[in-house]
Structure formats: C-alpha cells, structure tokens
C-alpha positions in Angstrom: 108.2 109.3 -18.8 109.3 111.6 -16.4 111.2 113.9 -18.5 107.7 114.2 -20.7 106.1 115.6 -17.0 109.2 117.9 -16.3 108.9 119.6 -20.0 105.1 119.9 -19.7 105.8 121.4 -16.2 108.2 124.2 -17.3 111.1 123.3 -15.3 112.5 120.6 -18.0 116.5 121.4 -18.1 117.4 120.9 -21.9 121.2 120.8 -21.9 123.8 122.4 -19.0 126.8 124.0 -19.6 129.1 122.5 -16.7 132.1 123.6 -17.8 131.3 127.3 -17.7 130.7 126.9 -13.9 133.7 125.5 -13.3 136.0 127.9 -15.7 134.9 131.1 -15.1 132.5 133.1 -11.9 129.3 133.9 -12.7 128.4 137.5 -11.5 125.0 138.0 -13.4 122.5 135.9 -15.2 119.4 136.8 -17.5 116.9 134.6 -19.7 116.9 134.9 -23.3 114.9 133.5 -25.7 115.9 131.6 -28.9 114.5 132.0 -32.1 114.3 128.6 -33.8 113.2 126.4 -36.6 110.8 123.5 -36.3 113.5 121.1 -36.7 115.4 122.2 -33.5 112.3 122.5 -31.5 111.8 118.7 -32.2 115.2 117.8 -31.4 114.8 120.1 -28.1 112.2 117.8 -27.2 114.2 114.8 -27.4 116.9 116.1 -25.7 119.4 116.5 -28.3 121.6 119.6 -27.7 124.6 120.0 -26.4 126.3 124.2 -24.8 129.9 122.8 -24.3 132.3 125.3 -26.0 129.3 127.5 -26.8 129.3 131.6 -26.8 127.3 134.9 -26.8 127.9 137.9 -29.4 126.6 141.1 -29.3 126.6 142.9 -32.9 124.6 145.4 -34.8 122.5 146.0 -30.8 121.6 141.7 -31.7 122.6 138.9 -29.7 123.9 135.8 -31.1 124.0 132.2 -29.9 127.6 130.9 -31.1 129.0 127.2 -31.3 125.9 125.6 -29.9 125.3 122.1 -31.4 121.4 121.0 -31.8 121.6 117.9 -32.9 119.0 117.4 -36.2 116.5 114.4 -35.7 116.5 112.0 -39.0 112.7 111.9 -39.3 112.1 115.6 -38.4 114.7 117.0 -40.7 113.9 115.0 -44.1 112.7 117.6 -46.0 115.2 120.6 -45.2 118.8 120.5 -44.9 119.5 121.2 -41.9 122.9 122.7 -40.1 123.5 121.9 -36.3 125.9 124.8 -35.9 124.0 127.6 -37.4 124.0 130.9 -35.5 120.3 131.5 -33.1 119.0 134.9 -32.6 118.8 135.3 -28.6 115.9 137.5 -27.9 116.4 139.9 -25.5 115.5 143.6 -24.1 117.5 146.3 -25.5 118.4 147.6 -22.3 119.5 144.4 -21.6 121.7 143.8 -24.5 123.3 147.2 -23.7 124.3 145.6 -20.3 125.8 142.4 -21.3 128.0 144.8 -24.1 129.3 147.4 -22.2 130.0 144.9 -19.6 131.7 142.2 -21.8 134.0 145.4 -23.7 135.4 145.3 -20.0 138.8 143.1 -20.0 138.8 139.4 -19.0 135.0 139.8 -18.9 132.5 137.8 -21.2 129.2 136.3 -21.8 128.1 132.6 -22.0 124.9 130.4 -21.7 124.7 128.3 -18.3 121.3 126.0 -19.5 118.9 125.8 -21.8 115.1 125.0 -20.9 111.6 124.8 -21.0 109.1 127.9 -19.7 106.2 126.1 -20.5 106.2 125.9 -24.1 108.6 128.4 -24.8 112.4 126.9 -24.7 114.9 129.7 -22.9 118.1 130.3 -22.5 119.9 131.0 -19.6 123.0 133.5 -19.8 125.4 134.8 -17.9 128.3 137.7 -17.7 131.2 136.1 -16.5 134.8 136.5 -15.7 137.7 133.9 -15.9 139.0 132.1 -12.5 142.8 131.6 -11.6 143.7 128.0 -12.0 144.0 128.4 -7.6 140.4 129.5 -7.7 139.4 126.3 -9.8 141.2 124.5 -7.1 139.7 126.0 -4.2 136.3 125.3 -6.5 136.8 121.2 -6.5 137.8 121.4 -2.7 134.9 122.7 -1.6 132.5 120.5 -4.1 134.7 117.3 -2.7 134.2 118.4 1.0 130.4 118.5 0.3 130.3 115.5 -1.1 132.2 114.0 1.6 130.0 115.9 4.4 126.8 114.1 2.6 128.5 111.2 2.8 129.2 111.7 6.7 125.5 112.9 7.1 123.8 109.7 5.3 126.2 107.1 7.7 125.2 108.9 10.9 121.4 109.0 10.0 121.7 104.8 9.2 123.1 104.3 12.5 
C-alpha cells in the first residue's frame, strides 16, 4: 500500500543502481527521460526492473539505455513479444547530450544510470558522469559507511539510556 502512495506522490524509487556508487565517483548527475512501451510501463509499476551492470551510449547526438533488464509482466505482455533487454531511448537536451560525450571521450571517464523513478506520471532516469575509484578508495568508501553505521548505533544506545 505504501509504495502505491509513494508512485502517486512522485518520489516512488523504481530500481537503484548500488553498485555504481560503490565502483566508481559520481561528479555530475542529470534526469533523463525513457521512452518506453506499454508493457514496461506496467512492469515499472510493479516494480520489476533491475540497473545492475547497466550503461549509457551516446551515438548519432542520441542517448541510449544499455543492459537494463525490465522484467515483462505475463498478463501485460500476452499479446506482443516482448524483450527485457532491448535498447531505450533516453530523452535528453542536446546540449546536454553534448556534455555527457565530450566528457565521457575523456579517459577513465563514463556515464551510467544511478535510479530510475517516478515524476508524477512520468518514470525518469537518473544519470550520472562518472569516473572509476582505486580499489584504496573503495576501501576508504566501506570505512566510512561502517563508522556511520557504528556511530548510529552509538547514538540509538545513548538516547535509550
């Protein structure tokens, strides 16, 4: 019930993509939208998608959703045949786009969705240019989230006592 409230609210997170916050630093984000079929709308709505492993491409002044996996619903998708890998148009300024390629021609630079999610009826997509951390930086990265989680910790006992 309350993911129903959250989608009709516009702040309804779809699917994450954790691992890109972990592997690389994030050093600019934009929203993109998705141009989809019915099928994958409906399958949005249930939940059913899944960024892991999951990639932008610029090409022909286009961007492309690669490698993301929407999940077809059996009583949605009876009447087409429907593919759960298929390449979505991202729909974004041109000035934009021109960004995100000139910065991602740079070396050990790239672009990748973070989250996908509801505006109010519209389903978005969050991106972001990113570059790749040092295994000592992923380190440093699961410190600091283990120290906060620690410090909570800390913080909840002191407030019972």
């Amino acid at each position: 019930m309350a993911t129903k409230k959250a989608n009709k609210a516009g702040g309804g997170v779809i699917a994450q993509n954790k691992k890109a916050r972990f592997e690389y630093h994030i050093e600019e984000t934009f929203e993109a939208g998705l141009a989809l079929a019915g099928w994958e709308v409906k399958s949005l709505r249930a939940g059913k998608a899944q960024l892991t492993d999951t990639y932008i491409l610029i090409k022909q002044g286009e961007a492309w959703l690669l490698g993301s996996h929407i999940i077809p619903l059996q009583t949605a998708s009876t009447h087409v045949v429907a593919d759960p890998t298929r390449t979505r148009k991202l729909l974004l300024h041109r000035k934009e786009i021109a960004k995100i390629f000139s910065r991602t021609q740079d070396k050990g630079h790239t672009c990748v969705p973070l989250k996908l999610y509801w505006q109010k009826n519209l389903i978005k997509c969050e991106l972001a240019l990113v570059s790749g951390k040092k295994q000592h930086d992923k380190r440093a990265t699961e410190k600091n989230r283990d120290w906060e989680r620690q410090k909570g910790r800390i913080m909840r006992d002191q407030n019972k006592a």
